[in-house]
C-alpha positions as CSV (number, residue, x, y, z in Angstrom):
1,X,58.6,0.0,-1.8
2,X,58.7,-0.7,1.8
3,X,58.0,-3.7,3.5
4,X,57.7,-4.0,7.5
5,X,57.8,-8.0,8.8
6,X,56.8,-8.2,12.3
7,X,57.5,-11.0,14.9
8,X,57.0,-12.2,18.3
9,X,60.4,-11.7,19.5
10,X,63.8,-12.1,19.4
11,X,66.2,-12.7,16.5
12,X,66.8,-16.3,16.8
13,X,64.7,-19.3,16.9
14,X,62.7,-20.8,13.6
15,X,60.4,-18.1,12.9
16,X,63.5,-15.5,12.8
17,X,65.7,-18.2,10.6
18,X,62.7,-18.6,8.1
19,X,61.6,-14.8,7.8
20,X,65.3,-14.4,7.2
21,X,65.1,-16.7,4.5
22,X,62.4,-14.4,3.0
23,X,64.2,-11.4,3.7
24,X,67.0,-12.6,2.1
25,X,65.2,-13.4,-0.9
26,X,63.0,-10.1,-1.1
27,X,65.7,-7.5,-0.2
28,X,66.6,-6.5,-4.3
29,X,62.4,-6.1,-4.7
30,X,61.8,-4.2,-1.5
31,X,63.3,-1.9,1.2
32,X,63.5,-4.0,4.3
33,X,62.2,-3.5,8.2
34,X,61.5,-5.9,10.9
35,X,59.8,-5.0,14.3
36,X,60.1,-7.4,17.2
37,X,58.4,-7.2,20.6
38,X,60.8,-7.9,23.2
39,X,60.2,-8.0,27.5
40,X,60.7,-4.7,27.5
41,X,61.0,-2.9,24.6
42,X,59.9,-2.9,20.5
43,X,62.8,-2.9,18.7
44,X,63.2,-2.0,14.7
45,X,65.8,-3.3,12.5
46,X,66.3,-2.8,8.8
47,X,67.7,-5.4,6.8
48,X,69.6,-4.7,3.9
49,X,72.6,-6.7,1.6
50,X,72.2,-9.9,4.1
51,X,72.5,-7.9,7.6
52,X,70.0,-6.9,9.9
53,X,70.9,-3.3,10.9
54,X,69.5,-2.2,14.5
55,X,67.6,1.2,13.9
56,X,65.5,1.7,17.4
57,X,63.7,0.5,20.3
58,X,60.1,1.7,22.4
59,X,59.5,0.9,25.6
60,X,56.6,-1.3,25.7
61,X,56.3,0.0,29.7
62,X,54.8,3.8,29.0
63,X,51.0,3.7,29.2
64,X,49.7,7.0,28.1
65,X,46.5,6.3,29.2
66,X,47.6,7.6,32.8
67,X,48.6,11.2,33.8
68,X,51.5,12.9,33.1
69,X,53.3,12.4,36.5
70,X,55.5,9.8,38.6
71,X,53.4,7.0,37.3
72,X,53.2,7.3,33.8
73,X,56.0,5.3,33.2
74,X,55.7,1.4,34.9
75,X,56.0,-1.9,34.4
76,X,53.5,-3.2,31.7
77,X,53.8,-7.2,31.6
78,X,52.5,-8.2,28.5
79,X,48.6,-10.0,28.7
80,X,47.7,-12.0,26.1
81,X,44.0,-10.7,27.3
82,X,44.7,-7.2,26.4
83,X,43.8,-7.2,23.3
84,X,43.7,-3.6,22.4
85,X,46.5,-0.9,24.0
86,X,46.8,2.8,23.6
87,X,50.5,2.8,23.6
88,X,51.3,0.0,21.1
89,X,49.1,1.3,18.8
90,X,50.9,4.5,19.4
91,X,54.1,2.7,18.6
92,X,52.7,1.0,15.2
93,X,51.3,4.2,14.3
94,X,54.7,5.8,14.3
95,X,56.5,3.0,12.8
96,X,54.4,2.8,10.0
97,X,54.5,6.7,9.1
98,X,58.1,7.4,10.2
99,X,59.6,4.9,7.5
100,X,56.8,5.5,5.4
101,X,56.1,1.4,5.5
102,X,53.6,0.3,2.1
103,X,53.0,-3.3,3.3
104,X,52.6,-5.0,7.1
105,X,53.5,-8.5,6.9
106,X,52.6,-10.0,10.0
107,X,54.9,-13.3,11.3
108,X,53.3,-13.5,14.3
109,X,51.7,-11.4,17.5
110,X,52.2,-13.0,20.5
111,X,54.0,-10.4,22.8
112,X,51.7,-7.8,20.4
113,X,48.2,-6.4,20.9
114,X,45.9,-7.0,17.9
115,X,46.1,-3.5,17.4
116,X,48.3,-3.6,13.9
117,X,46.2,-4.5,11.2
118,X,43.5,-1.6,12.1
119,X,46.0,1.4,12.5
120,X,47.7,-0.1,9.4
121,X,44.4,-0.3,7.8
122,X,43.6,3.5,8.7
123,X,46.5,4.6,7.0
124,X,45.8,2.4,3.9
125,X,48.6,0.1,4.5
126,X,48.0,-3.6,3.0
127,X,48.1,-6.1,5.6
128,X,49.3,-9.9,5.2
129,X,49.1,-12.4,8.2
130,X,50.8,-15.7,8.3
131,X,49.6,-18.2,10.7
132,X,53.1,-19.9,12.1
133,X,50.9,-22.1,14.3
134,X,47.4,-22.0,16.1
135,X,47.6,-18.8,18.2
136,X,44.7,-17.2,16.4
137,X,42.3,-20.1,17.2
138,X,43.5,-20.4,20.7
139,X,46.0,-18.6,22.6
140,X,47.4,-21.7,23.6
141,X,48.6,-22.5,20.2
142,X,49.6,-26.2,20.0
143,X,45.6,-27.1,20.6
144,X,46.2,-29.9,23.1
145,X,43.9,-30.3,25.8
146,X,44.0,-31.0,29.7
147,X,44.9,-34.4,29.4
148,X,47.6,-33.3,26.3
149,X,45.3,-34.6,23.7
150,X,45.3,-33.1,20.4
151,X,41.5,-31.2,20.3
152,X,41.3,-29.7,16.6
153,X,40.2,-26.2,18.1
154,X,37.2,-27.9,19.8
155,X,36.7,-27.4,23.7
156,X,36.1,-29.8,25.6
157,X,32.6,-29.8,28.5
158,X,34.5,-28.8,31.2
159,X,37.1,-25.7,33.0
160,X,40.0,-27.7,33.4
161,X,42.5,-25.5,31.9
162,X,44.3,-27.1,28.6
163,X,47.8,-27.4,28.1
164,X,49.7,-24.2,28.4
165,X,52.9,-24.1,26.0
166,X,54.1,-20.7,27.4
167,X,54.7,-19.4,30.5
168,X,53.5,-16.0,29.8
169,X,50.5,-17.5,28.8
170,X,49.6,-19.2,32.4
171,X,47.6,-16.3,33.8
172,X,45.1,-17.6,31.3
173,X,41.8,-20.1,31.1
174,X,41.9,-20.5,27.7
175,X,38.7,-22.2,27.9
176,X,37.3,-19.6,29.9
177,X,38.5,-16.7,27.3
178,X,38.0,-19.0,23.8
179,X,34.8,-16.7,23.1
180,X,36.5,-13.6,23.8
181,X,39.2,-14.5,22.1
182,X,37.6,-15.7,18.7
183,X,35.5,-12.8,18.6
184,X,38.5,-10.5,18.6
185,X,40.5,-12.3,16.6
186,X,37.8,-12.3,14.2
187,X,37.7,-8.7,14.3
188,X,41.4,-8.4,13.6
189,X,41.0,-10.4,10.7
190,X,39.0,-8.0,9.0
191,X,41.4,-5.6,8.8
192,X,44.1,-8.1,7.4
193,X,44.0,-8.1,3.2
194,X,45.8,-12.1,2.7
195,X,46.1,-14.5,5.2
196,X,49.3,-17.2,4.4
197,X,49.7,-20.9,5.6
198,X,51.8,-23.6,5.3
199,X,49.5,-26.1,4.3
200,X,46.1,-27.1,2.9
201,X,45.3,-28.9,6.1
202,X,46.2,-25.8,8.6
203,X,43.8,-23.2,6.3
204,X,41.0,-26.2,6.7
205,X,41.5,-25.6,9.9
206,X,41.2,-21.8,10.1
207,X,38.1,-22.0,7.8
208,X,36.6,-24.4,9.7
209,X,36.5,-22.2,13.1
210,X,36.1,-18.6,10.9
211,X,33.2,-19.2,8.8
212,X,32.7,-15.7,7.9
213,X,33.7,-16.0,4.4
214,X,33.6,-12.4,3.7
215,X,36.4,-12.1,6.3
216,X,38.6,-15.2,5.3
217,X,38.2,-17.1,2.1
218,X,39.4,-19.1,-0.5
219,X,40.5,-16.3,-2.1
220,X,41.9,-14.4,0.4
221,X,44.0,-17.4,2.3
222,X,46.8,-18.9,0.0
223,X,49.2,-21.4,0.5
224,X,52.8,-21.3,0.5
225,X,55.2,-24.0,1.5
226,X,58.4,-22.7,3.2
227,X,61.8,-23.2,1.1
228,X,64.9,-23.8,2.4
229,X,68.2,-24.1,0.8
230,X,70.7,-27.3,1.3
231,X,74.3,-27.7,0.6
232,X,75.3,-30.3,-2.0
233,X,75.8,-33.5,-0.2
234,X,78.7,-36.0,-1.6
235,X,78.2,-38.2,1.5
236,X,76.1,-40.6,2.8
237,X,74.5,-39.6,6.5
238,X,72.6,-43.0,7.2
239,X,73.1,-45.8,8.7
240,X,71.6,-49.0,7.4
241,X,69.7,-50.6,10.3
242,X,70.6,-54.1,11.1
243,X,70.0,-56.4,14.5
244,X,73.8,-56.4,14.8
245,X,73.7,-53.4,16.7
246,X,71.3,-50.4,18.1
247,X,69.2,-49.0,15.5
248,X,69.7,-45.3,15.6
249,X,66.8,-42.9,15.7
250,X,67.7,-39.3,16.0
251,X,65.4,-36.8,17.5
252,X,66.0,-33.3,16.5
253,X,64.4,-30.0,18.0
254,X,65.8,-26.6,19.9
255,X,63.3,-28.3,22.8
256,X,62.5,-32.1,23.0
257,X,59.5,-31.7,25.5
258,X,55.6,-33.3,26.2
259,X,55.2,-31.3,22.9
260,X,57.8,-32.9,20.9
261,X,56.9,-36.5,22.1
262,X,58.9,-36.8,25.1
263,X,56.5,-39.1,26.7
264,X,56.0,-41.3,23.5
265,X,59.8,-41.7,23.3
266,X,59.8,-43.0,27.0
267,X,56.8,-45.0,26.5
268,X,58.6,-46.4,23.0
269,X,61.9,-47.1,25.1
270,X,60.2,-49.2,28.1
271,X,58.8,-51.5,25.2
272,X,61.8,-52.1,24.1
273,X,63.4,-54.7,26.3
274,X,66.0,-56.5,24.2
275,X,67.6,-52.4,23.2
276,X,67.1,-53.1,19.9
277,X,66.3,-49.1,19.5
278,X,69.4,-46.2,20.3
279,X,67.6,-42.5,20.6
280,X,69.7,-39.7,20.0
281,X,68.5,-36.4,21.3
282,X,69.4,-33.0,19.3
283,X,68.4,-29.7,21.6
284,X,67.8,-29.3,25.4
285,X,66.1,-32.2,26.9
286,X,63.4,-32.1,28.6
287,X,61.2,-33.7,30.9
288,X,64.4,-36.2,31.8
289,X,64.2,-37.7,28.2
290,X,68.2,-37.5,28.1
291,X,67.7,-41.1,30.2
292,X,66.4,-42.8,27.6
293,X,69.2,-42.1,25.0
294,X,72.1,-40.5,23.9
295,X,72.1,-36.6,24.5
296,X,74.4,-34.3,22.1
297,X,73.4,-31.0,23.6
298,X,71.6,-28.0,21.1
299,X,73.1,-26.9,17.6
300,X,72.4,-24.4,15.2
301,X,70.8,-24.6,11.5
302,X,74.2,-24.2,10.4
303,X,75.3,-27.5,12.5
304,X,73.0,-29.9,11.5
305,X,74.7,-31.4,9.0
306,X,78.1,-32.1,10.7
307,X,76.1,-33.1,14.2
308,X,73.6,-35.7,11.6
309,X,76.9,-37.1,10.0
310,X,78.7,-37.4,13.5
311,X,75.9,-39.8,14.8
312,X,74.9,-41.4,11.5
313,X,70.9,-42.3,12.2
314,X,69.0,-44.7,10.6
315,X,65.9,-42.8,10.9
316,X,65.0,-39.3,12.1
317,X,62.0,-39.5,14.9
318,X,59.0,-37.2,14.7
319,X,57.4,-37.8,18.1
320,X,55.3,-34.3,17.8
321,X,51.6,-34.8,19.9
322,X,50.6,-31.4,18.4
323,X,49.8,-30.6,14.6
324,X,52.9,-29.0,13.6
325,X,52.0,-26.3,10.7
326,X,55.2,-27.3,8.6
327,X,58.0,-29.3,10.4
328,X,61.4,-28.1,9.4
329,X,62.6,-31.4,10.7
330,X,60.8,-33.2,7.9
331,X,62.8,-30.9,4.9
332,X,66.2,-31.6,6.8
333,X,65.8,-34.8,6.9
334,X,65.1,-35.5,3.6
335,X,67.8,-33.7,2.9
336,X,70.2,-35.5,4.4
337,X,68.8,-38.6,2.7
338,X,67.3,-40.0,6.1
339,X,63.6,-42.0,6.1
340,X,61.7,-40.0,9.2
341,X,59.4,-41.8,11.6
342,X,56.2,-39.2,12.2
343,X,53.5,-39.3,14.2
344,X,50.0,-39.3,12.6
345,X,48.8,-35.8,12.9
346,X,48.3,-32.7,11.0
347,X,51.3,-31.3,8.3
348,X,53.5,-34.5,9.6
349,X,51.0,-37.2,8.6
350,X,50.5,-35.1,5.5
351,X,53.9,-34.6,4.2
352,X,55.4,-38.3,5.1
353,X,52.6,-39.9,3.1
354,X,52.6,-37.1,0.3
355,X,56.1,-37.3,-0.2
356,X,56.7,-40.8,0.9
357,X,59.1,-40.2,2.6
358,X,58.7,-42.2,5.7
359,X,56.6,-44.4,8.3
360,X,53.2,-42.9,9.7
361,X,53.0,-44.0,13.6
362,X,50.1,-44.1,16.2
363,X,51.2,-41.5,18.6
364,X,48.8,-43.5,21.2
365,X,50.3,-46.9,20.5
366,X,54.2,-47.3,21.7
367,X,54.1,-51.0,21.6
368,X,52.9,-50.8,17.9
369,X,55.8,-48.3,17.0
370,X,58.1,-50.0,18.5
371,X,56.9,-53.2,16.9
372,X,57.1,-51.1,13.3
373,X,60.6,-50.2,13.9
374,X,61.5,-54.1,14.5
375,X,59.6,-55.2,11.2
376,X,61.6,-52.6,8.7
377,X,64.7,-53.7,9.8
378,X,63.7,-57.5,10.3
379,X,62.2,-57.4,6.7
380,X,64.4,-55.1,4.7
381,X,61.9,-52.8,4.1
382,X,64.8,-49.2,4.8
383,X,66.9,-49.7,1.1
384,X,63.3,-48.9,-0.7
385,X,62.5,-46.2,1.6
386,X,65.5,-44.5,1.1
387,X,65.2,-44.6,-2.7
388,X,62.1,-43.0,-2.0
389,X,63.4,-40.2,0.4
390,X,66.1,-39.3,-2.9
391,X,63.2,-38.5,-5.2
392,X,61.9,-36.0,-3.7
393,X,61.8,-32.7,-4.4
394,X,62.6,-29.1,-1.9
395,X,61.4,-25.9,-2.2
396,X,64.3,-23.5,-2.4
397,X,63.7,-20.3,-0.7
398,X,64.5,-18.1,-3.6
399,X,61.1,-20.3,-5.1
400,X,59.7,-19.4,-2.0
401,X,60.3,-16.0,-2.4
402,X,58.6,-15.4,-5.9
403,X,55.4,-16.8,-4.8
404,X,55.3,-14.2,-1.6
405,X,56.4,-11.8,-4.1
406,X,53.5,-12.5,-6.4
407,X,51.3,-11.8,-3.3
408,X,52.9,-8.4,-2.5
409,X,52.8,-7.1,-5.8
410,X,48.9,-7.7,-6.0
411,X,48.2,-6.3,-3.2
412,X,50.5,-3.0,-4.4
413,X,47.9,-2.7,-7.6
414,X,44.9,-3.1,-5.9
């Protein structure tokens, strides 16, 4: 059997490292291919004994709606507002039939049309959609507002244009388009068969703005936590925090932007006037953050490990203003053994108090955080939260795996 994954783009970034995980996992169950939609071009790969093969590319810039002369081959910048394209879903068609693909699982579209699922449908391919964040409630996916305000899907009474996480995403009101863009969205979703989340409180979400429950239900929308595996650690990669010298909070992200709390972590800093708090900054800074701590340039997943136990943190910092869907950061740093400082919204809030695994903060209240950070160390409050951290239990991906497996072969003997 033959399973086609398709993403955004690229084959780096978290999306790419967690589908690879999958991939990894699937590859003695099922024969392998990945599309990904570049600038320029589609591009297929096939992935087989733990290396992705390059097979072929399409031009994403032929239009064959025009006639066959000079102009039928131009530059076609991808619009999120084109929902539907001739050519694309000329290119999924023939992807589909030329490796004689049984299942579509879908990673994520931006960069796509919403063509897939219907021309998979037609050919009675089954169709699974994963929602890696909020791009099918609002093309701006992160759901913060004009004034960078977390807005649970809900518009607010006015045009000001919300926060735009993308720059191929600017051309767009997404207030203006929100109705367009449900409605089709919701008509994509028809032709999907399972839809996957990461947690309970992202498919609450999805079910509250889709209430057509013969679309998208509870039966149709199942939850599966990503898995990740960790080396054995013989080491210890904290630092107990003490007034003696700067507490250590590491912040970890391939981009510490508004997004990822810059602003908080500037705000916490200012309140901080006897330097009682050291940030340490993992990934390209942003918005000048790398002012208000210690900057160790980007890593790779492979790097973490060596770049945590280099710096030796007390805490990890969560400083996301957006509902993360998952927070990868979370799993490594309980990994490493490390309490995490999150802010109190969506899968964050829910993990950290879950798990225990942490301090909740008021993302609108820097003096209180900072205030929190004082009182652990001040009262010895970090020895019981680590004992907590080292009870809790990962997902391996291989236990990842066998619960998208489950999902596949269902939707095989249907």
């Amino acid at each position: 059997m033959k399973i086609l994954y398709v993403l955004h783009s690229g084959i780096t970034g978290g999306t790419f490292l967690t589908n690879k995980d999958l991939m990894r996992n699937v590859q003695e169950n099922y024969e392998i291919y990945l599309l990904t939609a570049e600038n320029n071009d589609f591009k297929i790969y096939e992935y087989s004994k733990n290396e992705l093969k390059y097979i072929k590319k399409y031009s994403r810039h032929l239009n064959i709606n025009v006639p066959i002369n000079d102009s039928d081959i131009e530059l076609h910048e991808w619009d999120a507002k084109e929902f539907h394209n001739s050519w694309f879903s000329f290119i999924y068609f023939d992807i589909l039939t030329k490796f004689d693909i049984d299942i579509v699982h879908i990673r994520h579209l931006i960069n796509h049309s919403f063509d897939l699922p219907q021309v998979a449908k037609k050919l009675g391919i089954p169709v699974i959609l994963s929602f890696h964040d909020f791009y099918f409630i609002c093309p701006f996916y992160v759901l913060l507002n004009e004034n960078k305000q977390y807005c649970a899907g809900k518009c607010s009474d006015n045009n000001d244009n919300c926060y735009c996480p993308l720059y191929t995403l600017e051309n767009i009101n997404s207030k203006e388009i929100i109705s367009q863009w449900r409605e089709n969205v919701l008509k994509m979703f028809s032709y999907v068969d399972y839809f996957i989340t990461t947690s309970e409180i992202v498919k609450k979400l999805f079910l509250d703005v889709y209430e057509d429950r013969t679309i998208i239900n509870q039966d149709n929308f199942m939850v599966i936590e990503h898995g990740r595996d960790f080396p054995e650690l013989d080491e210890v990669y904290y630092e107990i925090p003490s007034f003696e010298k700067p507490v250590k909070i590491l912040c970890p992200a391939n981009h510490l932007n508004v997004m990822k709390g810059s602003e908080l972590i500037k705000q916490i800093k200012l309140k901080d006037k006897y330097d009682l708090i050291e940030f340490h900054f993992l990934g390209n800074c942003h918005d000048g953050i790398d002012e208000y701590g210690i900057s160790h340039g980007t890593f790779k997943r492979d790097d973490f490990y060596q770049k945590v136990d280099e710096i030796k943190p007390s805490f990890i910092g969560i400083f996301s203003i957006w509902p993360e869907t998952f927070c990868h950061t979370l799993t490594e740093a309980w990994s490493c053994g490390i309490p995490v400082i999150g802010t109190n919204i969506g899968v964050i809030e829910d993990r950290i108090e879950k798990n225990n695994g942490g301090w909740i903060i008021d993302r609108d209240n820097p003096k209180m955080i900072f205030n929190l950070i004082a009182d652990i160390v001040e009262n010895d409050k970090y020895a019981k939260m680590v004992n907590n951290v080292s009870k809790i239990n990962l997902k391996d991906t291989k236990t990842m795996a066998s619960e998208y497996i489950e999902i596949y072969d269902l939707m095989l003997n249907e």
